[in-house]
PDB file of N, CA, C and O in Angstrom:
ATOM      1  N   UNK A   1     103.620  89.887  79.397  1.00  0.00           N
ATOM      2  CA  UNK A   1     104.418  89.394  80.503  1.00  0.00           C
ATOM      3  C   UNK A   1     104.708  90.541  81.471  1.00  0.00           C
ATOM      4  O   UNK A   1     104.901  91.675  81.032  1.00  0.00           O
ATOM      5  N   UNK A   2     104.745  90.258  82.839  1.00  0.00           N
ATOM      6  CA  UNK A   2     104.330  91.507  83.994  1.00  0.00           C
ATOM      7  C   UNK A   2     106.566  91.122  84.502  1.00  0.00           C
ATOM      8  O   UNK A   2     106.986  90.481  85.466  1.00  0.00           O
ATOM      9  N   UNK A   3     107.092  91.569  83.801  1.00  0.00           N
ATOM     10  CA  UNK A   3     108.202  91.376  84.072  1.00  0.00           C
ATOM     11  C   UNK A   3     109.155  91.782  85.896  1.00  0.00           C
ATOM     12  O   UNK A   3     109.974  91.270  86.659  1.00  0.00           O
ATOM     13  N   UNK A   4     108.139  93.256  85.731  1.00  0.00           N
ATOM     14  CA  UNK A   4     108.355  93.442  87.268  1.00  0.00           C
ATOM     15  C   UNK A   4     107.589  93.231  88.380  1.00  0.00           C
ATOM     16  O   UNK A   4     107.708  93.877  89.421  1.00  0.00           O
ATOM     17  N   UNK A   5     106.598  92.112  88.144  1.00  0.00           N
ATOM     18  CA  UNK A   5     105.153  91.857  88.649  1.00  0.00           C
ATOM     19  C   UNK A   5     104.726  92.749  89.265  1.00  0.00           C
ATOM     20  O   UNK A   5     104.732  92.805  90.494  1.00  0.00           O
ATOM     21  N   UNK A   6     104.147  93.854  88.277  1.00  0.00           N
ATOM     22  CA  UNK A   6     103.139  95.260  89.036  1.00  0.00           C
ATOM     23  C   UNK A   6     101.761  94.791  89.491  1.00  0.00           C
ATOM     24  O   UNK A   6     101.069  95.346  90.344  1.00  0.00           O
ATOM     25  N   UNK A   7     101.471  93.728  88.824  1.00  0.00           N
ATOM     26  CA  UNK A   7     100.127  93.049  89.640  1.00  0.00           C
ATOM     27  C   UNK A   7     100.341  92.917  90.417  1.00  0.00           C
ATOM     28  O   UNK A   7      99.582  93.536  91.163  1.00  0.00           O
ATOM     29  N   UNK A   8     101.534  92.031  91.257  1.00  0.00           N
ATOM     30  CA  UNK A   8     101.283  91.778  92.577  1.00  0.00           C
ATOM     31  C   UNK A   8     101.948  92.880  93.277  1.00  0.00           C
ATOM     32  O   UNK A   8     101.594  92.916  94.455  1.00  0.00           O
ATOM     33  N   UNK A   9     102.786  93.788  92.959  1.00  0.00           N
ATOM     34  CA  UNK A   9     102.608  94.919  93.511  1.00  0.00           C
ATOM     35  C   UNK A   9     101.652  95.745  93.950  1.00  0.00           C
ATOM     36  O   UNK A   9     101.453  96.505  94.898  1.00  0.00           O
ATOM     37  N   UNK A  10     101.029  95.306  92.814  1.00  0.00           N
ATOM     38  CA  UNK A  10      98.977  96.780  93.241  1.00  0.00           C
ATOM     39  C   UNK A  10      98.826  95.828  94.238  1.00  0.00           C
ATOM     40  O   UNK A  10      98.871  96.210  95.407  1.00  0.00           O
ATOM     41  N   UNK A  11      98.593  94.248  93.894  1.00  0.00           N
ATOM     42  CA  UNK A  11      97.249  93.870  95.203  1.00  0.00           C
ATOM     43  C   UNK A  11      97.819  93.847  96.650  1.00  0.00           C
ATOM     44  O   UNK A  11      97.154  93.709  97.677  1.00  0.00           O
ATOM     45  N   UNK A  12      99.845  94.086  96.503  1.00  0.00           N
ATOM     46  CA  UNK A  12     100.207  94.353  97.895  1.00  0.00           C
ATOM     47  C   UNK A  12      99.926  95.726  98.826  1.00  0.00           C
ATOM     48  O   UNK A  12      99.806  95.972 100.027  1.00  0.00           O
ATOM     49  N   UNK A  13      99.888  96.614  97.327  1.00  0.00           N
ATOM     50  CA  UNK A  13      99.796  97.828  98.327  1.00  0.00           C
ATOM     51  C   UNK A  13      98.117  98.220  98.132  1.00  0.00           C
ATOM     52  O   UNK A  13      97.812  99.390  98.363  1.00  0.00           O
ATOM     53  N   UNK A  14      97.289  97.490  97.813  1.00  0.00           N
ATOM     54  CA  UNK A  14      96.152  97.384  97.456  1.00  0.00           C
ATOM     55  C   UNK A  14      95.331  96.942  99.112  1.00  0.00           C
ATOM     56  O   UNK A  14      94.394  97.491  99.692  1.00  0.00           O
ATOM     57  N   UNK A  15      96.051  95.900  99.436  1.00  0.00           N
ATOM     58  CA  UNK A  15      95.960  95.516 100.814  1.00  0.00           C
ATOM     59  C   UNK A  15      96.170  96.243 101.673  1.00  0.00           C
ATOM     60  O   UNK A  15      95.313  96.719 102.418  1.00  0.00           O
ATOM     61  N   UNK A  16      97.724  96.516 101.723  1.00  0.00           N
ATOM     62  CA  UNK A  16      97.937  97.372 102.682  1.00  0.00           C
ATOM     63  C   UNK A  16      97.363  98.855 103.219  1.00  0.00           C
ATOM     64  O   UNK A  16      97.514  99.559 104.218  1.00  0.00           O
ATOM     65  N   UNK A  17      96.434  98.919 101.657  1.00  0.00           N
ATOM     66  CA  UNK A  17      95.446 100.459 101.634  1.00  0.00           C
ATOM     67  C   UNK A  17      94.199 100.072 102.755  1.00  0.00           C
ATOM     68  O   UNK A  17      93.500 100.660 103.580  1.00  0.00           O
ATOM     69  N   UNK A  18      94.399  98.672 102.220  1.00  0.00           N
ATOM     70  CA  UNK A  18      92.691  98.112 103.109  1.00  0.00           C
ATOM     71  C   UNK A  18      92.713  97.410 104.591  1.00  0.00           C
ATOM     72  O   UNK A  18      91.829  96.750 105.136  1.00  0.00           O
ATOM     73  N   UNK A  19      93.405  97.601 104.840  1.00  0.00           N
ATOM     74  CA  UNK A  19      93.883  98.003 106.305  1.00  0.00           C
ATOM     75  C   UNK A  19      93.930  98.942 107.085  1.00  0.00           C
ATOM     76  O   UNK A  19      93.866  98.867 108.312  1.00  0.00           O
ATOM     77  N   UNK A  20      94.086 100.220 106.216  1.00  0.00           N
ATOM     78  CA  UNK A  20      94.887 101.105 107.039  1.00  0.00           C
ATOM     79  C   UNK A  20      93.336 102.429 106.938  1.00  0.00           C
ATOM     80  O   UNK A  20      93.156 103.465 107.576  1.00  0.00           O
ATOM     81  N   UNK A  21      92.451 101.729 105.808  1.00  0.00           N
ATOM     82  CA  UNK A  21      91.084 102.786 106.090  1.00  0.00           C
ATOM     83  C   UNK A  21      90.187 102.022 104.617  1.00  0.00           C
ATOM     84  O   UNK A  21      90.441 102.153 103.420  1.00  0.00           O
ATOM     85  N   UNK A  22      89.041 101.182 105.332  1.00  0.00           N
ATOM     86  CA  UNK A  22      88.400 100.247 104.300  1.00  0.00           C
ATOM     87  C   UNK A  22      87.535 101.412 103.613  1.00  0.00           C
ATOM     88  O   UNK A  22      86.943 101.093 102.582  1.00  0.00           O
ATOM     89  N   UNK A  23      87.426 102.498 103.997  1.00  0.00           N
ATOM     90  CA  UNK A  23      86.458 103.606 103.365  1.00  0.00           C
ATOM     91  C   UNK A  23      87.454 103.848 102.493  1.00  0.00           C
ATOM     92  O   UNK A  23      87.077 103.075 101.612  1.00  0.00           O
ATOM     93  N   UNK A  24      88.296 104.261 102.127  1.00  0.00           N
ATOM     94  CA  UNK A  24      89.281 105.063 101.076  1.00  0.00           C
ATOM     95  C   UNK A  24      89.398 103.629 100.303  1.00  0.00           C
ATOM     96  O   UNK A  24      89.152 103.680  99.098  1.00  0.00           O
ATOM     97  N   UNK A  25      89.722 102.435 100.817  1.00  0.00           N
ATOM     98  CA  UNK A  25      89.845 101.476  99.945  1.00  0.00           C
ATOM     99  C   UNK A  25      88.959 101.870  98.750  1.00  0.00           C
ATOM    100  O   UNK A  25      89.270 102.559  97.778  1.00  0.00           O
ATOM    101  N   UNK A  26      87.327 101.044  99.154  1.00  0.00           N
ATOM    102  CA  UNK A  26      86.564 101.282  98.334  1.00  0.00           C
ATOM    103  C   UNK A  26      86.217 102.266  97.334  1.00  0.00           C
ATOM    104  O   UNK A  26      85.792 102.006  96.208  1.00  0.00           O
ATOM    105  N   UNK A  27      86.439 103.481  97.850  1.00  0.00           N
ATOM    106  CA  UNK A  27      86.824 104.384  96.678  1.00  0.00           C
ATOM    107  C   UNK A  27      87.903 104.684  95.749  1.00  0.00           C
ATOM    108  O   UNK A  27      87.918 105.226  94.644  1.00  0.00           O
ATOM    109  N   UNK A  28      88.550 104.324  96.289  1.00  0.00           N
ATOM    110  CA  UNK A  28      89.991 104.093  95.317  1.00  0.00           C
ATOM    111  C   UNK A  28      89.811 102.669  94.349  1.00  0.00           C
ATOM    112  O   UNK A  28      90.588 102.381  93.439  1.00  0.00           O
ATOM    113  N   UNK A  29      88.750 101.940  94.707  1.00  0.00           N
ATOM    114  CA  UNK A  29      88.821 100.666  93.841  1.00  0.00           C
ATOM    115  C   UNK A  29      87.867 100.659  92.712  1.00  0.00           C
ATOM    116  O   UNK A  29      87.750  99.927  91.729  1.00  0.00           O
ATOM    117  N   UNK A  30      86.895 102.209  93.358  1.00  0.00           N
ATOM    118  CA  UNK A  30      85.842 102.917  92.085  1.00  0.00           C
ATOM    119  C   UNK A  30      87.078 103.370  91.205  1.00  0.00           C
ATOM    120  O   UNK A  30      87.326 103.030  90.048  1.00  0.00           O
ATOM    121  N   UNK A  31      87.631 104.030  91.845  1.00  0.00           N
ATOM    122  CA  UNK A  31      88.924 105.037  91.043  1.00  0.00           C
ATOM    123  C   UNK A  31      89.357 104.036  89.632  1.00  0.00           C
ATOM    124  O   UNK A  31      88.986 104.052  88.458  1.00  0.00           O
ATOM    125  N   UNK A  32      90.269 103.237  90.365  1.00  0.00           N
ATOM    126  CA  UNK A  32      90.751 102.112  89.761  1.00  0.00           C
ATOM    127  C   UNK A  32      90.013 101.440  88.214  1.00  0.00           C
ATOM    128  O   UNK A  32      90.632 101.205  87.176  1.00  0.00           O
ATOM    129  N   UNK A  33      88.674 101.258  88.441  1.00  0.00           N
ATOM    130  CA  UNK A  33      87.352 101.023  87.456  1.00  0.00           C
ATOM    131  C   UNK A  33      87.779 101.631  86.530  1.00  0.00           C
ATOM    132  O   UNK A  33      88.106 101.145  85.447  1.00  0.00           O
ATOM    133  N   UNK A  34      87.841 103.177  86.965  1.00  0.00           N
ATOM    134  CA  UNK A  34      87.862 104.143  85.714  1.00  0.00           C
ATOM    135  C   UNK A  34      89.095 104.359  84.814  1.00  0.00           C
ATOM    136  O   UNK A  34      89.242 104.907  83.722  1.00  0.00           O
ATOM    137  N   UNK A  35      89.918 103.735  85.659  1.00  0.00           N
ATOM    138  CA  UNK A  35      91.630 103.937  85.212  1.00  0.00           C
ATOM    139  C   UNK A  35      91.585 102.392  84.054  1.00  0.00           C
ATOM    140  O   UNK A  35      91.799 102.229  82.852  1.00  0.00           O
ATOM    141  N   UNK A  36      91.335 101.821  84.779  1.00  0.00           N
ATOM    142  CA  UNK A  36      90.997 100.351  83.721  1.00  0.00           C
ATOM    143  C   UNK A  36      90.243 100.663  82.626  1.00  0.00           C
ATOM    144  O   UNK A  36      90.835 100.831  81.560  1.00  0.00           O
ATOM    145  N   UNK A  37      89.087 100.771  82.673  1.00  0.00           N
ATOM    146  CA  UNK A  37      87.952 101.081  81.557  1.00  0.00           C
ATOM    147  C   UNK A  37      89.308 102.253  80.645  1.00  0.00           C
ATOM    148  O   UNK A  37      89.776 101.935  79.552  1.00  0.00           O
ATOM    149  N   UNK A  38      89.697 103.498  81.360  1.00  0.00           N
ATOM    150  CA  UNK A  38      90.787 104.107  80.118  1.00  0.00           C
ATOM    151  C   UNK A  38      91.823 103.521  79.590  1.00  0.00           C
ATOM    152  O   UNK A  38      92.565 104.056  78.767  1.00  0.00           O
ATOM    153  N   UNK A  39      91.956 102.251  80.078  1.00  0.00           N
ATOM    154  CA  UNK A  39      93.403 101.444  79.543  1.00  0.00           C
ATOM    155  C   UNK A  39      94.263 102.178  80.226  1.00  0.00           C
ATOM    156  O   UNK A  39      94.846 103.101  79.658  1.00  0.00           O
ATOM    157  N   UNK A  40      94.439 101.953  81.282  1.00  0.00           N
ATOM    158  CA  UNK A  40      95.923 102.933  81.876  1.00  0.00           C
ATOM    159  C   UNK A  40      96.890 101.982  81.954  1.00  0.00           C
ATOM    160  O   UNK A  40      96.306 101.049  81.403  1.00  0.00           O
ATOM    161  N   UNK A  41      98.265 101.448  82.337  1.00  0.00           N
ATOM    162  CA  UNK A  41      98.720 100.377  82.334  1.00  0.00           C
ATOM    163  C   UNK A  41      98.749 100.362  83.630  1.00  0.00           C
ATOM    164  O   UNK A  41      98.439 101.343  84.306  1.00  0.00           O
ATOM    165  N   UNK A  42      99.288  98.766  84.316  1.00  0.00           N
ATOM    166  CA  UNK A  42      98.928  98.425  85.287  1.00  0.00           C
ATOM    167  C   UNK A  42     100.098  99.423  86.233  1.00  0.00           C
ATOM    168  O   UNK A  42      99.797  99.721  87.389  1.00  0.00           O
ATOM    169  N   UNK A  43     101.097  99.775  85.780  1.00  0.00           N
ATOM    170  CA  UNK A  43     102.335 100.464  85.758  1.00  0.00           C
ATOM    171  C   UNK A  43     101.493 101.477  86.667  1.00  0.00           C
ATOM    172  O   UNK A  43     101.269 101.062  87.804  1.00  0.00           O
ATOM    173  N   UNK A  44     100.970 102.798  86.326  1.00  0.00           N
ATOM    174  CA  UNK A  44     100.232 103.639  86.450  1.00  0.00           C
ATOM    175  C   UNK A  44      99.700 103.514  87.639  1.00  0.00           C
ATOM    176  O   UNK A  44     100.166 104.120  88.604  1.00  0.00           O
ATOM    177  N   UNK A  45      98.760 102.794  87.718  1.00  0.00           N
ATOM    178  CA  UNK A  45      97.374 102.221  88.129  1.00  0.00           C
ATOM    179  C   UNK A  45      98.075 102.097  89.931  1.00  0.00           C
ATOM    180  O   UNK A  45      97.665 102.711  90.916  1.00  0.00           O
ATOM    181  N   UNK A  46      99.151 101.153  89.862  1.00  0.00           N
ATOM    182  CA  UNK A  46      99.999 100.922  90.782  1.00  0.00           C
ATOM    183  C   UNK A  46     101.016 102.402  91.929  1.00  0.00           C
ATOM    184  O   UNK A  46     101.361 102.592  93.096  1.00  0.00           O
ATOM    185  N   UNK A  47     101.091 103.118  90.491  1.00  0.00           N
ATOM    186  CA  UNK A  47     101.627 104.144  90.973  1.00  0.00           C
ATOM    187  C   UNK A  47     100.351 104.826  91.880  1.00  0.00           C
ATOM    188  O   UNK A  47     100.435 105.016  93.093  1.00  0.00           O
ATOM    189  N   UNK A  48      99.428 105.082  91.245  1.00  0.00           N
ATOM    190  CA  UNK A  48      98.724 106.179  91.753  1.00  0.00           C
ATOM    191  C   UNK A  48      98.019 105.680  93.208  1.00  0.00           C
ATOM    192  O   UNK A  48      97.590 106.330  94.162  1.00  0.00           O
ATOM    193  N   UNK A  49      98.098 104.182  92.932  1.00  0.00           N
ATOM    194  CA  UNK A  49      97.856 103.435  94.899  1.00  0.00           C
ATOM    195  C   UNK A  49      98.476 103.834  95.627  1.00  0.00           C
ATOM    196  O   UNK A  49      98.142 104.218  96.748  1.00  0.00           O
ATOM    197  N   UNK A  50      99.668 103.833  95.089  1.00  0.00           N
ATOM    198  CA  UNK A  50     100.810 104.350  96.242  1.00  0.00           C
ATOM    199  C   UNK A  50     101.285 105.453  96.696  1.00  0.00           C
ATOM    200  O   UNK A  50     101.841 105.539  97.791  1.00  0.00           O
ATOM    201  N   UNK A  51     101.072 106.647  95.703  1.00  0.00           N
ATOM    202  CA  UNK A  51     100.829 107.741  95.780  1.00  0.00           C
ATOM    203  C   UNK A  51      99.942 108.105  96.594  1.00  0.00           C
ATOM    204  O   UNK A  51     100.171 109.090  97.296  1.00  0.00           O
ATOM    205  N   UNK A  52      98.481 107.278  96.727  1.00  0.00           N
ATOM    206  CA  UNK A  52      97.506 107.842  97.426  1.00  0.00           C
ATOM    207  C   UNK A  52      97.681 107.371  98.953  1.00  0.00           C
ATOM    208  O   UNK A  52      97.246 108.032  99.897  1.00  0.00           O
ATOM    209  N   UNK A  53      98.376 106.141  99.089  1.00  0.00           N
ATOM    210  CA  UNK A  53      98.516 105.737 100.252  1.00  0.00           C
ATOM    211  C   UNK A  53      99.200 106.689 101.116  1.00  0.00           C
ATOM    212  O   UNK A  53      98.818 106.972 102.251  1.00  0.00           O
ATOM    213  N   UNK A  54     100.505 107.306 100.380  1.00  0.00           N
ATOM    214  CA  UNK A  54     101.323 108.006 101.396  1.00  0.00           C
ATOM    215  C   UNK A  54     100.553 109.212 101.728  1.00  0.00           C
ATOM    216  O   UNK A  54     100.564 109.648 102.879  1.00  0.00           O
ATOM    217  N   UNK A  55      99.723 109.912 100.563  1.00  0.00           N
ATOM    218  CA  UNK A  55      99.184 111.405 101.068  1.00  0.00           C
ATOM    219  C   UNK A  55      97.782 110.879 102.042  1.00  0.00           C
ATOM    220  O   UNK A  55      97.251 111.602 102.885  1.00  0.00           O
ATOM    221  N   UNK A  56      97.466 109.869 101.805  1.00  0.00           N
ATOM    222  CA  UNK A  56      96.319 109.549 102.895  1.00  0.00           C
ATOM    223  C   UNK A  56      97.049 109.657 104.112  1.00  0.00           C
ATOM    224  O   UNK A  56      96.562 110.587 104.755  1.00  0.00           O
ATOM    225  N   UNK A  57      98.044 109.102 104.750  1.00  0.00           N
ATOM    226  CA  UNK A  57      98.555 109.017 105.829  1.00  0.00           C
ATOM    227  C   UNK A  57      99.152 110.551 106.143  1.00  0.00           C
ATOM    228  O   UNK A  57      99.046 110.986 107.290  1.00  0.00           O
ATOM    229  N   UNK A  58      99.697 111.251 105.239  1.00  0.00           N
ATOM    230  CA  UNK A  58     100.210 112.886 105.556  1.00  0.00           C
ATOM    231  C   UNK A  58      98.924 113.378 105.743  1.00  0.00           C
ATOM    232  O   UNK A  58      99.087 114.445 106.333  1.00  0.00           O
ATOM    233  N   UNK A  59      97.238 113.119 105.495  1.00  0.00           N
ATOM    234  CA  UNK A  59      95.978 113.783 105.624  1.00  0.00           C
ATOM    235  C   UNK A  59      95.786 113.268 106.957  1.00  0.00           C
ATOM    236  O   UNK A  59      95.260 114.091 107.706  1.00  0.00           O
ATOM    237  N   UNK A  60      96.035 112.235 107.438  1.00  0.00           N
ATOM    238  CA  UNK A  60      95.514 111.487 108.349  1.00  0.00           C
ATOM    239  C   UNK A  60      94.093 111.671 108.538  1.00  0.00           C
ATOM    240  O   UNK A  60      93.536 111.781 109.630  1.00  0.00           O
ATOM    241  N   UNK A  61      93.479 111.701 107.266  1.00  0.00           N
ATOM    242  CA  UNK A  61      91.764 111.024 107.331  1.00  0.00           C
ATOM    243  C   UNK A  61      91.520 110.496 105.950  1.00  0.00           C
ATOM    244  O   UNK A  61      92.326 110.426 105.023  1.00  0.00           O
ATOM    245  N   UNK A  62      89.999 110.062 105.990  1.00  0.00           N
ATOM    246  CA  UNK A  62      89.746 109.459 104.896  1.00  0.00           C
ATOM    247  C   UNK A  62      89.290 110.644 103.973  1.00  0.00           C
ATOM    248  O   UNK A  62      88.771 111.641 104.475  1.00  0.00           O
ATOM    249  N   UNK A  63      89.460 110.545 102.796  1.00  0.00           N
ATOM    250  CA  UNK A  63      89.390 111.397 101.581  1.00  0.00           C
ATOM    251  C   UNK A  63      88.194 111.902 101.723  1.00  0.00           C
ATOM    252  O   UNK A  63      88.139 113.131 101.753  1.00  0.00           O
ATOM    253  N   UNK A  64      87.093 111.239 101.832  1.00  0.00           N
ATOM    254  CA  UNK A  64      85.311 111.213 101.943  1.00  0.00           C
ATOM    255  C   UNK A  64      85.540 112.326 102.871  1.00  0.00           C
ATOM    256  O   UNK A  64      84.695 113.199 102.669  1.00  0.00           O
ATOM    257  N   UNK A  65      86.592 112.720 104.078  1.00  0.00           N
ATOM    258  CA  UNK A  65      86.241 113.435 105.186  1.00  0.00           C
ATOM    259  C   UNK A  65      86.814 114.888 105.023  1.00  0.00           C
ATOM    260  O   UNK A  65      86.331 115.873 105.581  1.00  0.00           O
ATOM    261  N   UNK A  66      87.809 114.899 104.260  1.00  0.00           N
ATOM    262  CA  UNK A  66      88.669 116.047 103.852  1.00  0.00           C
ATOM    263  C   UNK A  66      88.140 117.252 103.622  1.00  0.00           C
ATOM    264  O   UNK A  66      87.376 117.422 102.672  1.00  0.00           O
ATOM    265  N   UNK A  67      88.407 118.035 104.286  1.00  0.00           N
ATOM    266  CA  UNK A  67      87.705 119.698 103.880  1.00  0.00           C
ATOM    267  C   UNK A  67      88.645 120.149 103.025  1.00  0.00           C
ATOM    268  O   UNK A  67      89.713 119.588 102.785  1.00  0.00           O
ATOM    269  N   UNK A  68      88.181 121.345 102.481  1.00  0.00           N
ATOM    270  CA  UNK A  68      89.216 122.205 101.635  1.00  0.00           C
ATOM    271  C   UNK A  68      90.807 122.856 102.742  1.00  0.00           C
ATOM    272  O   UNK A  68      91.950 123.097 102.353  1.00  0.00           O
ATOM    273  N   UNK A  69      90.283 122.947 103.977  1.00  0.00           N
ATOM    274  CA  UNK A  69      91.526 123.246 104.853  1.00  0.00           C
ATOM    275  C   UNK A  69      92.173 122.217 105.069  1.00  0.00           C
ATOM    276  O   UNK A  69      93.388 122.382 105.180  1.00  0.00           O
ATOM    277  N   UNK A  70      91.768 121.160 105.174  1.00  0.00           N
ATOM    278  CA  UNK A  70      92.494 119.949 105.109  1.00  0.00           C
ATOM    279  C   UNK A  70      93.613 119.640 104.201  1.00  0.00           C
ATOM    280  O   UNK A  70      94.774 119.431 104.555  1.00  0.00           O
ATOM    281  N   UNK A  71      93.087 119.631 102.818  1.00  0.00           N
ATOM    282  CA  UNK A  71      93.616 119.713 101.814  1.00  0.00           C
ATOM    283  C   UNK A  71      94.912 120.928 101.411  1.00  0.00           C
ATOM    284  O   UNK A  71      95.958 120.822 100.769  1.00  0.00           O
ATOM    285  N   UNK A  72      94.430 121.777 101.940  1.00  0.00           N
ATOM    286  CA  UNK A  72      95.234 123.377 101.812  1.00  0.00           C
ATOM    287  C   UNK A  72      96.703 122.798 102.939  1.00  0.00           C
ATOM    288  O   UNK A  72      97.840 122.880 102.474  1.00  0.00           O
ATOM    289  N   UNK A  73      96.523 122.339 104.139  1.00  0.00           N
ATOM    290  CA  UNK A  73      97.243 121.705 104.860  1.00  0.00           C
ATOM    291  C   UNK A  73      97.941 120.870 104.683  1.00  0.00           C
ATOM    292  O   UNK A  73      98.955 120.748 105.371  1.00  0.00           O
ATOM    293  N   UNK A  74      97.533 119.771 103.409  1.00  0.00           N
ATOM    294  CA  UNK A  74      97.998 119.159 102.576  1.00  0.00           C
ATOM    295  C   UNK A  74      99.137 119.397 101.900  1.00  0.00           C
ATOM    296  O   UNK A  74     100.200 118.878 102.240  1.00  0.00           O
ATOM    297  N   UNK A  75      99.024 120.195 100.892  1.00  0.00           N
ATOM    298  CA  UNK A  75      99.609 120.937  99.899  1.00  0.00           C
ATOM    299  C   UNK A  75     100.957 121.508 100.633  1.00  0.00           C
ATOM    300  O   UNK A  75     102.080 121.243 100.204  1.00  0.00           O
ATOM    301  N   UNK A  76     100.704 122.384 101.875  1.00  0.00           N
ATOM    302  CA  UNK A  76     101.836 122.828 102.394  1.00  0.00           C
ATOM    303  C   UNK A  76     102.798 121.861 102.738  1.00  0.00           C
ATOM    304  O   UNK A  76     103.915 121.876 102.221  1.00  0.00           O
ATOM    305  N   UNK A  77     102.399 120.877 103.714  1.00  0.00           N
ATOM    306  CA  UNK A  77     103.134 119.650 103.628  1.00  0.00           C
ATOM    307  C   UNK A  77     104.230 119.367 102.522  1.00  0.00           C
ATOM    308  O   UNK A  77     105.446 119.555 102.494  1.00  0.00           O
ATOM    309  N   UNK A  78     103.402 118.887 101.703  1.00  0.00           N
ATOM    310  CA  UNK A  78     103.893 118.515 100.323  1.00  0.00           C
ATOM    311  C   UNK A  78     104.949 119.185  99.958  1.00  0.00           C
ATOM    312  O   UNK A  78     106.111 118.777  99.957  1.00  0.00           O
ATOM    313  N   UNK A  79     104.433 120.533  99.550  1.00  0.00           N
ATOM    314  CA  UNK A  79     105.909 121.647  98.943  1.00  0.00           C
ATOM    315  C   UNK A  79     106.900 121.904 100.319  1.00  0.00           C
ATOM    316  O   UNK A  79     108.017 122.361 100.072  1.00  0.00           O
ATOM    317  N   UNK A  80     106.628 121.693 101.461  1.00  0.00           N
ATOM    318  CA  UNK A  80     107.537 121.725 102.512  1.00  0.00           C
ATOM    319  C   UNK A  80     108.925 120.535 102.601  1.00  0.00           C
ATOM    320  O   UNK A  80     110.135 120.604 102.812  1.00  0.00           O
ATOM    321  N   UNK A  81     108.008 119.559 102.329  1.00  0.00           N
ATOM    322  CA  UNK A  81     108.617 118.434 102.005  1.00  0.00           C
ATOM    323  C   UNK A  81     109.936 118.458 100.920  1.00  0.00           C
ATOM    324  O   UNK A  81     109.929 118.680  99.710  1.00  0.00           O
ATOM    325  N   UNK A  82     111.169 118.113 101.919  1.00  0.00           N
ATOM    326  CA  UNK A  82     112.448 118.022 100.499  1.00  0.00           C
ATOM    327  C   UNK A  82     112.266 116.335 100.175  1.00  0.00           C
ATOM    328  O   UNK A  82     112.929 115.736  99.328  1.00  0.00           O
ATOM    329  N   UNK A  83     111.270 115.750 101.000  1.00  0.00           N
ATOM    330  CA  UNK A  83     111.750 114.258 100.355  1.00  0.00           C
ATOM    331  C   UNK A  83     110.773 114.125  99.070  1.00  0.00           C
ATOM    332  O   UNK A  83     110.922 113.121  98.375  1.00  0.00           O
ATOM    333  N   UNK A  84     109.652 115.194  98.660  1.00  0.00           N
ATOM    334  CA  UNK A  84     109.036 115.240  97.692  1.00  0.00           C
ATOM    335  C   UNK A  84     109.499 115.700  96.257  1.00  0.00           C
ATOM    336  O   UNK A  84     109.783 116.894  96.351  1.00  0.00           O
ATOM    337  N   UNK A  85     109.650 115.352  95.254  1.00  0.00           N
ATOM    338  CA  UNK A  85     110.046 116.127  93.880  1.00  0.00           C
ATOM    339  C   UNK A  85     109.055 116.837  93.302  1.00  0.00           C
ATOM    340  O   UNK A  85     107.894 116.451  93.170  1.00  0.00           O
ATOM    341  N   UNK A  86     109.597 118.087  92.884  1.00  0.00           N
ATOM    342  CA  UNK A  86     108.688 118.699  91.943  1.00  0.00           C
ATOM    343  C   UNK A  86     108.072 118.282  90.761  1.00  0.00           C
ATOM    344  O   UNK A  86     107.321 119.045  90.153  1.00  0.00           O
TER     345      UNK A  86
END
């Protein structure tokens, strides 16, 4: 029983991923494959959509496009960030 319905949580923010860049979708839905095939719970699975959604938008490109400076640019963000936890 999905008590806090994380299913329909993933396929909301599942959507909202596929909107906002159908290239990252699709790879994130390879991602996803592999997280399933390990038994991850849907709990997880959900988290890490959403996780990826927000740092996609702090990258403002698609993952496929990301250089290592990109990424490095990334990171600073991140630890700059007080709305982020360690």
């Amino acid at each position: 029983m999905d008590l806090y319905n994380k299913e329909r949580t993933l396929e909301q923010q599942k959507e909202r991923f596929k909107e906002e860049c159908i290239r990252c979708y699709k790879l994130l839905e390879k991602f996803e494959r592999t997280l399933r095939i390990n038994n991850y719970s849907i709990s997880r699975i959900e988290k890490y959509w959403t996780s990826l959604r927000i740092i996609h938008k702090i990258l403002a490109k698609c993952f496929e496009d990301a250089k290592k400076e990109d990424i490095e640019e990334l990171v600073i963000k991140i630890d700059t960030n007080k709305n982020w936890s360690e």
